[in-house]
Structures are given as C-alpha cells and as structure tokens.
N, C-alpha and C positions, 0 to 999 in steps of 0.2 A: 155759369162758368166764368173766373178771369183767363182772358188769353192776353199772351202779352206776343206781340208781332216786332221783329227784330229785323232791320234791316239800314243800311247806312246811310239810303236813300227813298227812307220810308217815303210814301206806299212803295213804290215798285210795284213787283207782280202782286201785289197784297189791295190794289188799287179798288174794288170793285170788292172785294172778300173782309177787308176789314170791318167796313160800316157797315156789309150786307148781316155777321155776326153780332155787333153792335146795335142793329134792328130788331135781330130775334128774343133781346134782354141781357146778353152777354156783357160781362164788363168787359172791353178791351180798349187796348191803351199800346201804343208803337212808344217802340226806342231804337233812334237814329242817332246817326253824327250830327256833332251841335253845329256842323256847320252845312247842313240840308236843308237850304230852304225852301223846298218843295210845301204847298199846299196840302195838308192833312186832312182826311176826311173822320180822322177821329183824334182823341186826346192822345201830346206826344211828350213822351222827355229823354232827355240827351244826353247822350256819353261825350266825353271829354276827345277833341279831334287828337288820333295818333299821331304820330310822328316819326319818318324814317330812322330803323334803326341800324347802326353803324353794325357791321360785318363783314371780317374780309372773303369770304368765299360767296361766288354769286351763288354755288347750290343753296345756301341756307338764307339764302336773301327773305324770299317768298313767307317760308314758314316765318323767319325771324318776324318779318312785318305783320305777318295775319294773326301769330299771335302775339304781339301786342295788342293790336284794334282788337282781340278777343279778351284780353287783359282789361283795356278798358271798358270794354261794353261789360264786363264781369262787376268789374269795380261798381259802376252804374248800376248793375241789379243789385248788388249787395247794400248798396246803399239804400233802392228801393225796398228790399227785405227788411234793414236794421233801423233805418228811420221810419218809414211811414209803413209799414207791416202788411206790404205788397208782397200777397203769395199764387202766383199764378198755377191753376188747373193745368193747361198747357202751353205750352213754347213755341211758337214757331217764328222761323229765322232762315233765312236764306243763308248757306253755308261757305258762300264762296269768297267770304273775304274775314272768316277765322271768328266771325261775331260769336257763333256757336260752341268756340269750345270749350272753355269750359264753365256755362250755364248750370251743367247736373249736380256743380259741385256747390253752387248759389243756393237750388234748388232741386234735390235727388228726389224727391216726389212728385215732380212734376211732370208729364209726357214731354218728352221733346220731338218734334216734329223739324225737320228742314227740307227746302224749297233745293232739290239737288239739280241744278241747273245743267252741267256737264262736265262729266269728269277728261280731264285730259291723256290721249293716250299715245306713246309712240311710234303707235302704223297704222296706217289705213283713216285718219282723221285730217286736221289741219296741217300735221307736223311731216314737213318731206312733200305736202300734193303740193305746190307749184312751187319748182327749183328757179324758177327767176327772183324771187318773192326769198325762201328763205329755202336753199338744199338742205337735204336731210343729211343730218352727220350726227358721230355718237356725242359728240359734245349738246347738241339739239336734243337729245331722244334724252341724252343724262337730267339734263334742265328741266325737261316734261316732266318727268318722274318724281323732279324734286319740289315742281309746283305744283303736285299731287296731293303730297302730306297731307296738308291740310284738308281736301278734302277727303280723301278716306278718311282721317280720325273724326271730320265730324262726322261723315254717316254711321260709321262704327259705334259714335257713343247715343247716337239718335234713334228715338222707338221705332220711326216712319219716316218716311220721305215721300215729296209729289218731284215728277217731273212735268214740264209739260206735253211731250213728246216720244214716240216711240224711240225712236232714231236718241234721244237724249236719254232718257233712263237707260237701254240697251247700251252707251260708252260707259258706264260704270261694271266695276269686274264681276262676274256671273255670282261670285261667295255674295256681294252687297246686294245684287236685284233685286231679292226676295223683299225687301224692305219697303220697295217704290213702284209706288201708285202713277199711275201717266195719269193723270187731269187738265188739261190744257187752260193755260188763264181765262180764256172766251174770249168773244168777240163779239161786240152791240152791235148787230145786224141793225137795227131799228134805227142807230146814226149810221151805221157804214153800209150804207144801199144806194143802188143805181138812181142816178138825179141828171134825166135828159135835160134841166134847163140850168145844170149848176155852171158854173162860172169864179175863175180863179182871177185874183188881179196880183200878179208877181209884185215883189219889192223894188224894181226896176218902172213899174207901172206898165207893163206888158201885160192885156187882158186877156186869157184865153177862155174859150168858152167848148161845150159838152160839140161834138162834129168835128175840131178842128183836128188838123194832123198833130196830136203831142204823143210824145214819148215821157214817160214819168220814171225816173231813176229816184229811188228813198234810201237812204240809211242814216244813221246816227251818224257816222261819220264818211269821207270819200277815200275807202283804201283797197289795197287788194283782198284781202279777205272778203268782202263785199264784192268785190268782182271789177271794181272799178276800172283798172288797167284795159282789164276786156273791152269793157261796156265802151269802152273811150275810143279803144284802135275800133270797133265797127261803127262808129259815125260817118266818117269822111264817106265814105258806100251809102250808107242810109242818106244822108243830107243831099249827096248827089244825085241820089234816085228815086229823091222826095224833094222836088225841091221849094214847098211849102211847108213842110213839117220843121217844128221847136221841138227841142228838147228841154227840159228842165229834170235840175239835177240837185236834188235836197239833200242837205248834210254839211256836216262842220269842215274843216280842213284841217282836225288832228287825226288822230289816231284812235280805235278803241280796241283794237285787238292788231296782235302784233308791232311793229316797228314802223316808223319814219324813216324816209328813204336816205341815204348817206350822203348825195349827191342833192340834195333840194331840201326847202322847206317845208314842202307839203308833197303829199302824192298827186294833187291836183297838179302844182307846178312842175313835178316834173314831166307827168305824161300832155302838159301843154305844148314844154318844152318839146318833146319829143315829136308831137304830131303840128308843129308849128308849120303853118302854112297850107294845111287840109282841112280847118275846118272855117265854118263860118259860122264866129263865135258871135255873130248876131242874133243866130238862131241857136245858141245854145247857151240857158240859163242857168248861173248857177246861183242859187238864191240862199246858200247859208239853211239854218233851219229855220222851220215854217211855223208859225201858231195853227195848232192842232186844227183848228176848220179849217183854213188854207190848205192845211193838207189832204184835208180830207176832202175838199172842194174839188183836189190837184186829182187826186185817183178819180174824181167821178167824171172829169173832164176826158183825161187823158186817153187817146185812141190805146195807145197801146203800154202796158206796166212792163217793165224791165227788173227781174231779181235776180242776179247772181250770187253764190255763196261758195265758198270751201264749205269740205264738211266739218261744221261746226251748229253753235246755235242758231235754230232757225229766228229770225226775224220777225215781227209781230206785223212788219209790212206787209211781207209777201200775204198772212191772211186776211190783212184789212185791204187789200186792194180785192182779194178773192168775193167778200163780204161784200165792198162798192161794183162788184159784177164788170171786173176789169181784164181787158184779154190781157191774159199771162203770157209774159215769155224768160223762160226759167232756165238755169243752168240744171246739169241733170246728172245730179246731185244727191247723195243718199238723203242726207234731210229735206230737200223740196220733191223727190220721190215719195214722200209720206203725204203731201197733201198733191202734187200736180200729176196727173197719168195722163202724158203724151197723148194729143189726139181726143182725149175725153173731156179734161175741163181746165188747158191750158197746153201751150207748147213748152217742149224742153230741146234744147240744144247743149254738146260738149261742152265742158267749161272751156276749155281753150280756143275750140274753133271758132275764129275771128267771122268767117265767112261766112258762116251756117251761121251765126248770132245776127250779121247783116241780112241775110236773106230772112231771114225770119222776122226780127224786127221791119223790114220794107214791105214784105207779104200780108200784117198786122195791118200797116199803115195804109196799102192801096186796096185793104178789102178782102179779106180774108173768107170765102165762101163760107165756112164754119164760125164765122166770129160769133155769130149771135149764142146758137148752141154752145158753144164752148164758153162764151161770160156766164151764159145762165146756170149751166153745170158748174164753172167756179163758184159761184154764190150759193149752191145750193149745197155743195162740198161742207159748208162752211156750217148751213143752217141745220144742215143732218147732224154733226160731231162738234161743233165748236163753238156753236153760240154761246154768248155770256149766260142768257136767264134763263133758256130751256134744256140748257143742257151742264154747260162748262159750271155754275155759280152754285146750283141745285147738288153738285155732285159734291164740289168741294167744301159745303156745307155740312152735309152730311159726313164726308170722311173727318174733317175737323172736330163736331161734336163726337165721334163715335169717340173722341180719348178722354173723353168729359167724365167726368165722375159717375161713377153707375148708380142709381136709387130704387 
C-alpha cells in the first residue's frame, strides 16, 4: 500500500504507527508544515506555512484559517499527484486543523481516514465548566459552533475515523459515531515502568531521587484547562503539612487551550501573584519543559502525580504516569473517569475542591495505606488496554490495512 500520513506536526499521534506500517513493506511517506521541525521516523515533504487570514467576523475566523492550511496542504498533494505521480492507497490526517479537507478532491480514490481528536460542544464539555476561567454565555456557545465547521466537514467527507478515547469519540454528534474506531495511541510500558532507583536531576540542579516526598505536575502548558489554578491554591496546605516535600511542575508558560489571562502575562504569574506570600517557592519547581527521559525519570520518582483536566482531551501524561506505576491523584472528571476508578487504581477528587485536592495530595505524600495496591492497579490499567505493542499498535495496524486494496 502507499499511505500518506498528514499532520502539521508530523509524527504526532502517527508517532509509533508510521514506521511501524513502513516495517510491514508499506510505502509511506508524512506531509507536514515546512516549518516542523520535529524528528521524522519516516520520509517527509512539506506544504507551504499558512498564513493568517484577514476577516471581519471572528465567527468565520476558525474555518477561514483551517481552510486555508487545507488549501495548502491540498496544493502540496496536487503537486505530489502532477509532478512525481504520487497516488496514495489511503489517507490519513489528523482533522483538526482543516489539512483534510479537501484531499478527496486531489485524490477521490483513495480511502480517507482522519485521527478525530475532539469535537467541540456547547454543554457539558469545556465550554461554561469553570465560570472564573471563562462563563458560559451565547456569545461562547456561538464561537464553539463556529469552530466546529471544520471538523464536522472533515468527518463527513472521511471513510473512518480513530479516536483515541471513549469520552473523545462519544463528543462527536450521534449521526457521525458510527464512523469512529476508539484505538488509543498506546503506551511503551517497557520505558514507562516503575524504577525504584531512578533519579531526576532538575534544570536548577535540584537532584530528586525514587522515596523522596515529590509531587509531579506535567502538561504542555501551565493553564486552567489543565487544572493549574487548582493545583496551585492547594499547595500552601500541602507544603505546610509536608514540610519536606518539592513540588515540580513541567510545562511552558503559554497557552494551548483556551486564553491568556487579561490581567498577567502568564497564568503562572498570575496565580503567583495571587498566592504571594503562602508558598515556599524553594520547594517549588518550575522547570519549563523537560527532555523526554527527565520526564519520565520525574514520574518514576515522584511520590505522588497530580492530573487535573476540564472535560476535554485527555492528556498522554495522566497514562504515562499510570504506565511508570505512579499514585494518581486526579480531578473527577469524565475523561480521567475512563482510565482512574476511585479507590481501585488511583484517587479522584472535585475539580474545584481546593481542600479535598490538599488532603489528598498530603495523604499520597505521608503514606497512603493503599499506595502500593493502587500504583500496581494503575500500571496494570494500562498493560490490560493501552499498551503500545500488545495491544494499542497491533490494533491500529490492522484497522489501517483493512482500507488497503483488496486482492
């Protein structure tokens, strides 16, 4: 088969599935933005970087720009098609930023397949759960709707979709379901497992080692959609009633979902600002992000993992810390309800209750009678449903080929 893998930020979720198809004898070959410089584990060529496009109405903003980058990334295959007489068996492309749409028209033979991450919806999701963060108003719920577009028409014009998650294929509308496979990307148990002698050396030169009191906070970035606010107002309780526990807290200081605060530069600064004078920011690291062993060095270390979420996309943390046999402590939350059950293979608290987050986070920290049972059930959550090669990689192999040419 040729597969051709589309994504702005090749690999992405394609990370572990491209070369693994590329193994089997397949030709494939990623098309990304030319300016992703990410490390490719197979052969890649590049669409011309978009560029904001002017319109007065912010409803049409979204689509305006997804379909441009779809404009281009089009351009780009045609060009594949007309010069070098690149005709791809199947497609797949992550839909959420317009690459997808209009591919069928490049190539109408070909299966198309997209990676349906999550669709956005006006109740019961991210949009309207915490009124500090952003109240729900119709002008909110209008927006949502209008940066929908785009993904509805790609699933609509797409054979299949994967999601990786219950909770994420079930936010797409009941007419689209039928289309999408939950396949989880996986997870290398074989790196991400318990290492009683591992040892993290922070960018500050702060050595923590596997026994010590740590708390591990991960995300891409430090905002509220992540939990961050929370996670922050229950330190001052934790530190005082630990008072040898670090925290360390991985992640950039912008944004990747939602908005930057109006009043600060970062959400870091302002919830510093806010809690100025409660904590003791000696014990509390924030290290930027991590090179991929440090982090995973950080989860084998740490007494206790900290994951909060809106309901939105779950995080690939919360299961690599599951993986490294790490006592969870989770907001409770419909997407971390799909991997964490209270009491069996991790804790879950309110998202908003500051207090129950402190008590629980401290309970972790000075020995939690259940900790052992509960890391071992997290990791084994993981090796039952989520592993990369025995389960997650095997699967998405086989749904992949299945749009392959029939002989």
């Amino acid at each position: 088969m040729r597969i051709l893998f589309v994504h702005q930020n090749f690999p992405g979720q394609f990370l572990h599935l491209a070369p693994a198809l590329a193994a089997r004898g397949h030709q494939v070959l990623g098309l990304t933005d030319e300016q992703n410089e990410r490390p490719s584990p197979v052969r890649v060529v590049r669409y011309a970087t978009p560029t904001k496009v002017e319109i007065s109405s912010g409803f049409g903003r979204t689509y305006a720009d997804y379909a441009e980058r779809g404009y281009l990334t089009a351009r780009g295959c045609r060009a594949l098609r007309d010069r070098h007489g690149f005709v791809p068996d199947v497609i797949f492309g992550h839909s959420g930023w317009g690459e997808t749409l209009f591919l069928r028209e490049i190539w109408p033979e070909a299966k198309l397949l997209v990676y349906a991450e999550l669709m956005y919806r006006t109740r019961g999701h991210d949009v309207g759960f915490d009124a500090e963060i952003s109240p729900a108003t119709d002008e909110g719920r209008f927006m949502t709707i209008a940066r929908s577009a785009h993904l509805i028409q790609g699933l609509v014009q797409a054979d299949a979709a994967i999601a990786p998650t219950r909770y994420q294929a079930e936010s797409f509308p009941p007419e689209l379901r039928g289309k999408i496979t939950t396949i989880h990307d996986g997870i290398d148990t074989d790196l991400l497992r318990p290492n009683p002698q591992a040892s993290v050396t922070l960018p500050d030169g702060t050595v923590m080692r596997a026994g010590d009191e740590v708390i591990s906070f991960v995300n891409r970035s430090l905002e509220p959609y992540r939990g961050f606010h929370i996670f922050m107002r229950a330190l001052p309780e934790v530190l005082a009633a630990r008072p040898d526990a670090h925290v360390v807290l991985v992640g950039g200081e912008g944004v990747s979902y939602g908005a930057m605060p109006k009043d600060a530069d970062s959400w870091k600064a302002k919830i510093l600002a806010e809690l100025d004078g409660r904590l003791d920011l000696e014990r509390v690291h924030f290290t930027g992000r991590l090179p991929y062993g440090d982090y995973v060095s950080l989860l084998q270390v740490a007494r206790v993992h900290c994951y909060l979420t809106f309901p939105f996309v779950l995080s690939w943390s919360l299961t690599e810390a599951m993986a490294a046999g790490a006592y969870i402590v989770a907001s409770d939350t419909e997407p971390v309800r799909e991997m964490i059950r209270d009491g069996e293979n991790g804790r879950l608290v309110p998202f908003f209750d500051v207090p129950a987050l402190s008590a629980a986070l401290i309970r972790g920290l000075q020995g939690d009678a259940d900790a052992a049972r509960l890391k071992a059930a997290a990791r084994q959550s993981i090796l039952d449903g989520y592993d990369l090669r025995r389960h997650s990689l095997p699967r998405l192999i086989e749904w992949v080929e299945s749009f392959g040419p029939k002989v």
